[in-house]
C-alpha positions as a printed Julia matrix, in Angstrom:
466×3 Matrix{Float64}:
 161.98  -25.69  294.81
 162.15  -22.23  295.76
 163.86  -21.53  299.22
 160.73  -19.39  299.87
 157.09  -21.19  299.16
 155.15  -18.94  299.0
 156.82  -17.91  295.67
 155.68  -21.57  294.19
 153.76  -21.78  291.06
 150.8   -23.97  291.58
 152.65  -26.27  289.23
 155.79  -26.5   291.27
 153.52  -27.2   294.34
 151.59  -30.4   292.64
 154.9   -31.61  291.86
 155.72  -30.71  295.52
 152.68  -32.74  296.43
 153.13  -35.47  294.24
 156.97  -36.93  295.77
 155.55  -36.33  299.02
 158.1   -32.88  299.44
 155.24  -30.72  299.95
 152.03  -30.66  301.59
 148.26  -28.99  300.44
 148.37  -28.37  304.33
 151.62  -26.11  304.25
 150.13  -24.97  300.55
 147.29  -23.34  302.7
 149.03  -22.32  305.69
 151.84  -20.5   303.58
 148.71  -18.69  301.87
 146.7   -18.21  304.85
 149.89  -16.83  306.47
 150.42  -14.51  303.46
 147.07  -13.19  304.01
 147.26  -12.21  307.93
 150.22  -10.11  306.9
 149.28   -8.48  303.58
 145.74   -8.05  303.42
 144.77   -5.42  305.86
 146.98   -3.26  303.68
 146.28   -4.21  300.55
 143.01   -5.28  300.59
 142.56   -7.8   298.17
 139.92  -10.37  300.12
 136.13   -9.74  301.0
 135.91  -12.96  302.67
 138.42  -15.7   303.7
 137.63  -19.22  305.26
 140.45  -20.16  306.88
 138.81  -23.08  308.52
 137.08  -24.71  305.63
 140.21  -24.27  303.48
 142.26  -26.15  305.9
 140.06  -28.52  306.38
 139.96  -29.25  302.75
 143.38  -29.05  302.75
 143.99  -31.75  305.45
 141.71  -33.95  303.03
 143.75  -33.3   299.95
 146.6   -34.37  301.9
 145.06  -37.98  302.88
 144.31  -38.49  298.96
 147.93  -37.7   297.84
 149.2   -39.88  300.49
 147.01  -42.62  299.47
 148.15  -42.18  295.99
 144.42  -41.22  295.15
 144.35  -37.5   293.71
 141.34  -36.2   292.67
 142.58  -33.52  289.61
 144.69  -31.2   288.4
 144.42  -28.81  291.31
 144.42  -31.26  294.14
 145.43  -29.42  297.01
 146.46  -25.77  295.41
 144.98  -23.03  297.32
 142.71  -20.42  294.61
 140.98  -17.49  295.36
 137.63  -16.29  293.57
 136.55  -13.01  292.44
 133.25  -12.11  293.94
 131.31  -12.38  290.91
 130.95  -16.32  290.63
 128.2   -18.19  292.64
 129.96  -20.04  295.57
 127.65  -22.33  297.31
 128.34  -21.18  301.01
 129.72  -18.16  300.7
 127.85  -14.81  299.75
 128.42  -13.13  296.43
 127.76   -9.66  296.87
 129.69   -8.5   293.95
 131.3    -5.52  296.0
 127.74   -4.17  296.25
 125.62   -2.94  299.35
 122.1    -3.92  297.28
 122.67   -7.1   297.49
 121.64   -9.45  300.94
 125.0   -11.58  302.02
 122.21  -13.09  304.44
 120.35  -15.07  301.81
 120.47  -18.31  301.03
 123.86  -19.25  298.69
 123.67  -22.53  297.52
 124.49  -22.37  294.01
 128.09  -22.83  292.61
 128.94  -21.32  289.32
 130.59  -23.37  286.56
 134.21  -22.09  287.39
 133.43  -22.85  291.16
 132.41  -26.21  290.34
 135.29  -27.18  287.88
 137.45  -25.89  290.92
 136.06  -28.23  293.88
 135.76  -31.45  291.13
 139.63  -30.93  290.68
 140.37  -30.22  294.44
 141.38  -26.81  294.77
 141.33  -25.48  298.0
 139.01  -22.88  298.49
 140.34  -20.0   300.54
 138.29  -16.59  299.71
 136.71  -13.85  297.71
 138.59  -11.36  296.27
 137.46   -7.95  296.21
 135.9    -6.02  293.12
 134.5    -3.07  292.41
 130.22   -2.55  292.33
 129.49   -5.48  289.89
 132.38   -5.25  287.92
 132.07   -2.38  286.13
 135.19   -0.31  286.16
 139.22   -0.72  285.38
 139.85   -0.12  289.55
 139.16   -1.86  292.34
 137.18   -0.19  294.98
 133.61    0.1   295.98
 131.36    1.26  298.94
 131.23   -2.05  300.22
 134.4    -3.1   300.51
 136.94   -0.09  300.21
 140.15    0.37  297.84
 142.09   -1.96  296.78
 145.79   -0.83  296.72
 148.57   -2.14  294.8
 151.36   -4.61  296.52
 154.41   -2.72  294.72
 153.58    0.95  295.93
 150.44    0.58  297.98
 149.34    4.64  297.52
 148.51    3.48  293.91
 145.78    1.28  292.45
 145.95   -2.53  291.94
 143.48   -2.18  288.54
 140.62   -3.51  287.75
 138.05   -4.84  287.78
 139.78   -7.94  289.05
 142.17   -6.1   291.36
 142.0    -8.26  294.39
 142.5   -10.94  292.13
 145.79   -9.95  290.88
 146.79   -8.75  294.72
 146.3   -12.05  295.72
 148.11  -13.9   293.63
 151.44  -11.14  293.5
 151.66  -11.53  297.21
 151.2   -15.11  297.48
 148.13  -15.23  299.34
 147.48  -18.03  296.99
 149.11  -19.26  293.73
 146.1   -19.36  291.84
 142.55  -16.7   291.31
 140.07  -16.45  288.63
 138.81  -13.13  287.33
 136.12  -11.86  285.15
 136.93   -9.9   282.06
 134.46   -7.18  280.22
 136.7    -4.54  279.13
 140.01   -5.16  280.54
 139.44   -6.41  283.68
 141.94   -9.74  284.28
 144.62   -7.86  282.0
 145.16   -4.1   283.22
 144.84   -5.37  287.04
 147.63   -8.07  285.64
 150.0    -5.23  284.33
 149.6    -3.09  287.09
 150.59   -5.71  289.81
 152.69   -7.72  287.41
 151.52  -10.8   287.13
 150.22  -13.0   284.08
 146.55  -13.25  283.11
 144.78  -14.67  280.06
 141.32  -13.28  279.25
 140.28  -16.37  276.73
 138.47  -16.74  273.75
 134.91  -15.62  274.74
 132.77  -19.0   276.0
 135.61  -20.95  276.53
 135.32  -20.63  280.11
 131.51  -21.2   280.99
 129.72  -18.7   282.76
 126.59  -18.88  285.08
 124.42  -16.96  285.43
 124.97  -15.44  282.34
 126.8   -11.71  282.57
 124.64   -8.64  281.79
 127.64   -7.74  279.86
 126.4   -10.15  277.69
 129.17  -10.55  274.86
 132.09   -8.33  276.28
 132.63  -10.79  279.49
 134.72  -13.22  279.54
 136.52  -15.5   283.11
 139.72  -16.37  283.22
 143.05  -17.56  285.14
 145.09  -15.28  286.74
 148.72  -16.62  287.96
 152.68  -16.23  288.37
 153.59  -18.4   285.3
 152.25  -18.92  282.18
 152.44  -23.03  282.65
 149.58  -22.44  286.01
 147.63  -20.35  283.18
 147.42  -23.43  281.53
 146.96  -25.67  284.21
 143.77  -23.83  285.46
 142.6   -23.26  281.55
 142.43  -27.45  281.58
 139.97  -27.32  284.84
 138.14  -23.83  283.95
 137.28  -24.78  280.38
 135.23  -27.78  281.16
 132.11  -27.3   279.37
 128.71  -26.84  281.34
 125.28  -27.24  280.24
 124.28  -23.84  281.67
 126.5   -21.85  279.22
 124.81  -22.32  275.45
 127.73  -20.14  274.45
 130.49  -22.12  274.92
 132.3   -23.93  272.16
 133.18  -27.41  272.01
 135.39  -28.85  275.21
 139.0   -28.52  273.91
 140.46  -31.13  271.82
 143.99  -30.92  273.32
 145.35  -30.01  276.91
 146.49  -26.44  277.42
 149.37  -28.08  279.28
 150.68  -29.53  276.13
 149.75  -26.56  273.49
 151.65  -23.92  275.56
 154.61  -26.34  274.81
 154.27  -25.6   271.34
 157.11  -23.99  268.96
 156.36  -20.61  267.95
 159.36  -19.48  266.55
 158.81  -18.46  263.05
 155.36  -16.62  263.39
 154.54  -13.51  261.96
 152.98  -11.25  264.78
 152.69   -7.64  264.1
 153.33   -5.28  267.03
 151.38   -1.96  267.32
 152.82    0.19  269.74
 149.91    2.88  269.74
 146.83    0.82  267.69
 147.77    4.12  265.66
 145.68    6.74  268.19
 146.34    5.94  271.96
 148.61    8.26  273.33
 151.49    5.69  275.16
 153.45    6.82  278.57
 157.23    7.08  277.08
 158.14    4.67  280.37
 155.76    2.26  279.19
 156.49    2.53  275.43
 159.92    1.66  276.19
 159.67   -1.37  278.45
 157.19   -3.12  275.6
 159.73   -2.05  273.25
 162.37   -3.72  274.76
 160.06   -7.12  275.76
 158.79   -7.04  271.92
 162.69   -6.89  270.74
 163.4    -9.96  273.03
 160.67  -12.07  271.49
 162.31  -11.14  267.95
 165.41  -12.26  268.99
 163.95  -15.61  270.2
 163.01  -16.16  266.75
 159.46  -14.47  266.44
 158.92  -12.64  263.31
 158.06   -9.4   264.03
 156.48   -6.63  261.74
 155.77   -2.91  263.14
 151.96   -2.52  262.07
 148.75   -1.12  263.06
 145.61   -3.51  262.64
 143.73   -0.65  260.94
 140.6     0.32  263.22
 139.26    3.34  264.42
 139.07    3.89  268.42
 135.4     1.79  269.01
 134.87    3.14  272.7
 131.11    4.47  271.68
 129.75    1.13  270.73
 131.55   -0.2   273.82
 129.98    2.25  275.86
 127.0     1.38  274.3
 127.03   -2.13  275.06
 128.71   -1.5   278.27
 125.93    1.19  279.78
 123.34   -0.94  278.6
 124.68   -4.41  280.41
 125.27   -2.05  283.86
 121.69   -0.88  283.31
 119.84   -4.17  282.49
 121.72   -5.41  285.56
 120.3    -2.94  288.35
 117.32   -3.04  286.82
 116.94   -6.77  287.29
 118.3    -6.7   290.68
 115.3    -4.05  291.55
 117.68   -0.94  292.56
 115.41    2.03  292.47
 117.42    4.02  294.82
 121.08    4.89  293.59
 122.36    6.43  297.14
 123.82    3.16  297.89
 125.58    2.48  294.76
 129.13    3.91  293.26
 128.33    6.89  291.63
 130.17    6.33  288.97
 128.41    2.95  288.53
 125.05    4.86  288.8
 125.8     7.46  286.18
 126.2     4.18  283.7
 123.18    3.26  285.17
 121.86    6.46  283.88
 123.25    6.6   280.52
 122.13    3.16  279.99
 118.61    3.09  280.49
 118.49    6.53  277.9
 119.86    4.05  274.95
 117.54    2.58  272.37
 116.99   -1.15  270.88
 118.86    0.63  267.7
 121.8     2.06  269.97
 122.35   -1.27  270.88
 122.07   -2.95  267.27
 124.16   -0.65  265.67
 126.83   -0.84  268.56
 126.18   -4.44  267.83
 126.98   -3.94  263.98
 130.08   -2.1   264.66
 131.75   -4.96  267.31
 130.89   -7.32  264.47
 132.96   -5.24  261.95
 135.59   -4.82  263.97
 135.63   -8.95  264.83
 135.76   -8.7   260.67
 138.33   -6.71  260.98
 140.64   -8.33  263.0
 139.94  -11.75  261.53
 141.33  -10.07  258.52
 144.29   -9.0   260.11
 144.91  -12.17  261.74
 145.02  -14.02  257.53
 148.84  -11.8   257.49
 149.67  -11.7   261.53
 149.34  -14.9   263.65
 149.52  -12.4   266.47
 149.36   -8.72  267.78
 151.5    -7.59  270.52
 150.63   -4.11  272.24
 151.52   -2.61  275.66
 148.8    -3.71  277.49
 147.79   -0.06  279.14
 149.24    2.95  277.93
 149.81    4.58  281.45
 151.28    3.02  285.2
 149.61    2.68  288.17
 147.89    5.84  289.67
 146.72    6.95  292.82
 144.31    4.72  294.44
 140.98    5.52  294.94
 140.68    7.15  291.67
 138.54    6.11  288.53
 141.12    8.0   286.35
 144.61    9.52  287.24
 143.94   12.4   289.03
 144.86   15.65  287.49
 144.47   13.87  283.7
 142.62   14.39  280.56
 141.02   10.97  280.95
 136.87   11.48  281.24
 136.19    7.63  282.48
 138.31    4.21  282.8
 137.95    3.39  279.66
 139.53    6.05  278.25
 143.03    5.15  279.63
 142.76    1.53  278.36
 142.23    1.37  275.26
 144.17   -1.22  274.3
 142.07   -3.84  275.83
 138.47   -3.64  275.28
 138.58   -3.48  271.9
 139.46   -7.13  271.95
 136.39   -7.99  274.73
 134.26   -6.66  271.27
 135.5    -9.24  269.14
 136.12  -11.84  271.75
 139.69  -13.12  271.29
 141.92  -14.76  273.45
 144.49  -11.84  274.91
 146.77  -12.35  277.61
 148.98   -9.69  279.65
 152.42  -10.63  281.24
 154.9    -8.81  282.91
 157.09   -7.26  280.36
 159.76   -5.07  282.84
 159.78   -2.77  285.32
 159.84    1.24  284.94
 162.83    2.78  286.64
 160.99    3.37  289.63
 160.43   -0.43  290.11
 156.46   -0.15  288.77
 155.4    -3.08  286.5
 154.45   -2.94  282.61
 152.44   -5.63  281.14
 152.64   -7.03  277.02
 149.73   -7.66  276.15
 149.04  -10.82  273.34
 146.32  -11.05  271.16
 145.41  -13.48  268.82
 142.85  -14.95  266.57
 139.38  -16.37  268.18
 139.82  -19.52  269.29
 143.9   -19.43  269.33
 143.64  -19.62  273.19
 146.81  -22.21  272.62
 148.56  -20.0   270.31
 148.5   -17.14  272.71
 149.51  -19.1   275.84
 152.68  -20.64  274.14
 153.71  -17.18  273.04
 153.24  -15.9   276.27
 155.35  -18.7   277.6
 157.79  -18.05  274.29
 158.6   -14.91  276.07
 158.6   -16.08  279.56
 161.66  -18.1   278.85
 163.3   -15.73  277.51
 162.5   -12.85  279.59
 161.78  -14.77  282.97
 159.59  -12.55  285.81
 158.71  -15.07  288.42
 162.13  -14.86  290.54
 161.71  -11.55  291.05
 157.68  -11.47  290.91
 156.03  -11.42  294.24
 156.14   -8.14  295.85
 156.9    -8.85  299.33
């Protein structure tokens, strides 16, 4: 066990918990303690219930000691982004439209997966206005600021997500995923997160998003992405998109022996413009997985830059969405958020189709790829953390988020499983994530990659931040 606890895996913890060497009490204390010290700088929770997680840790405690646990996350504390339904706490998605006074009373599917398997509870991470950008701030709720150089930006949209967990204000968080959103925050506070194959983790109420968003785990080893895949991809009735439950555990499958694969590695998808700092620490992390035995071809997957059908689908979700929650009045809202708005409601049924017809292609695509590559490696943003409280870096060519990540939402339009983990460290200590891609419904394949190259590049020892 680690001298420090607070730098325990959730996995290491239910060991901890199951000899009787650690408690969910301490678990929650540690986190709670983590918290009190980090958070006013750092921002990463809208809400935290100290008393109810304690109290649900103090029951957690009396079930392991009675040899009577209830699931897989029995005791671990896990933070939620503010996007799921949490019966008893408000979900205001980081917006000032919506009433935290109203009646909550609802959990989500994630949310109730979560409290069947005895995770503690402890708060709601921050996120910007409903999601909708690669940073994490909003008038609600403030910035967001990243735990290795705090005058930069954590990512987004799951920013306070991936603060949480690199601070250890909590081993575990969940995230939501419509462009980017559990993987650049993930790089940019170097941690690992897996946005899955899309429906594998049920979502309710369904996303505006529609077909871009995806939830996921967000942790400090690739064996807790697994662990929380088991609980989060229970199926739900409320979700008629998700697949099948899974056939195997995710515990097992990220076991699995990938060494012989053919994965293709694309440093630039063949038309993003790559920081030199960041092409070199991917470089470097790709060349380590070669060595460990994966088979590894230089290769572009062949496609075209697709950011106008996302937009497309992406303006379209952010305006059905304030439209059904009755905004008439953008004053309120993050102007960037209400120019979407904007551009949104000015598309057509036939915008939409034909940005429709393209994600399809490129899903085509891809699957065709995937016949000659069992994977794709890529850096998973082509630029380091900027200043905070920007949309883009300031001073840049970039016109929106999305424009300075384009190596991830092309892969929310065909909806396959890709996972960022901490592949190095600039020379002026900021993180770089690898990002992992693989075919739809390889959610196993991609996780024992990831861990592949965990073992032989190992980040948790000198993860956390703090």
């Amino acid at each position: 066990m680690a001298a420090d606890n607070t730098r325990l895996t959730a996995t290491e913890w239910v060991a901890g918990f199951s000899t009787g060497e650690l408690s969910p009490v301490d678990a929650t204390r540690d986190a709670l303690a983590q918290i009190e010290k980090h958070d006013p700088d750092l921002n990463a929770y809208v809400l935290v219930d100290a008393d109810g997680a304690l109290a649900a840790a103090r029951e957690s405690a009396q079930r392991w000691e009675g040899g009577n646990p209830i699931g897989l996350l029995d005791g671990v504390p896990v933070s939620i982004k503010d996007m799921f339904l949490t019966a008893g706490w408000p979900t205001v998605r980081g917006s000032k439209v919506i009433d935290p006074e109203q009646e909550w009373t609802v959990d989500a599917p994630i949310t109730a997966r979560l409290r069947e398997h005895g995770a503690v509870l402890v708060g709601k991470t921050t996120t910007p206005e409903l999601g909708w950008k690669g940073v994490t701030d909003s008038p609600l709720t403030g910035i967001t600021r990243n735990p290795w150089q705090p005058e930069l930006t954590a990512g987004g949209s799951s920013g306070g997500s991936a603060v949480a967990v690199a601070t250890g204000m909590g081993p575990l968080s969940v995230g939501t995923d419509g462009g980017g959103s559990i993987r650049i925050p993930a790089s940019f506070c170097g941690i690992a997160g897996l946005k899955p194959t899309h429906g594998v983790v049920p979502v309710y109420p369904a996303s505006a998003f529609g077909p871009l968003s995806h939830a996921g785990p967000m942790a400090r080893s690739v064996d807790d992405l697994a662990l929380m895949l088991d609980v989060l991809a229970l199926p739900d009735y409320r979700d008629p998109t998700s697949p099948p439950p899974p056939i195997a555990s995710y515990r097992e499958a990220v076991r699995r022996d990938v060494r012989g694969l053919v994965v293709g590695y694309s440093p630039n998808l063949g038309y993003v413009d790559v920081d030199p700092r960041v092409e070199v620490v991917v470089r470097e992390a790709v060349e380590a997985l070669a060595d460990a035995g994966l088979r590894v071809e230089q290769v572009d997957p062949g496609f075209t830059d697709p950011a106008d059908a996302f937009d497309v689908l992406w303006s379209t979700g952010a305006a059905f969405a304030l439209d059904a929650m009755g905004v008439e009045d953008s004053s309120q809202l993050d102007q960037g958020l209400a120019a979407v708005w904007q551009r949104g409601q000015k598309r057509s049924a036939s915008d939409y189709l034909a940005a429709t017809a393209t994600r399809m292609q490129l899903g085509i695509a891809m699957g065709e790829f995937h016949q000659r590559y069992d994977l794709l490696l890529t850096p998973t943003t082509p630029i380091l953390p900027f200043a905070a409280g920007h949309d883009v870096p300031p001073d840049s060519d970039y016109l929106d988020w999305p424009s300075w990540t384009p190596f991830t939402y092309p892969f929310n339009l065909t909806q396959q499983p890709a996972a960022s983990v901490p592949a190095g460290f600039t020379e002026d200590g900021l993180p770089v994530g690898l990002q992992i891609v693989g075919p739809r419904h390889s959610d196993d394949l991609v996780l024992a990659a990831c861990r592949l190259f965990e073992a032989v590049r190992p980040w948790t020892d000198g993860l956390a931040a703090f």
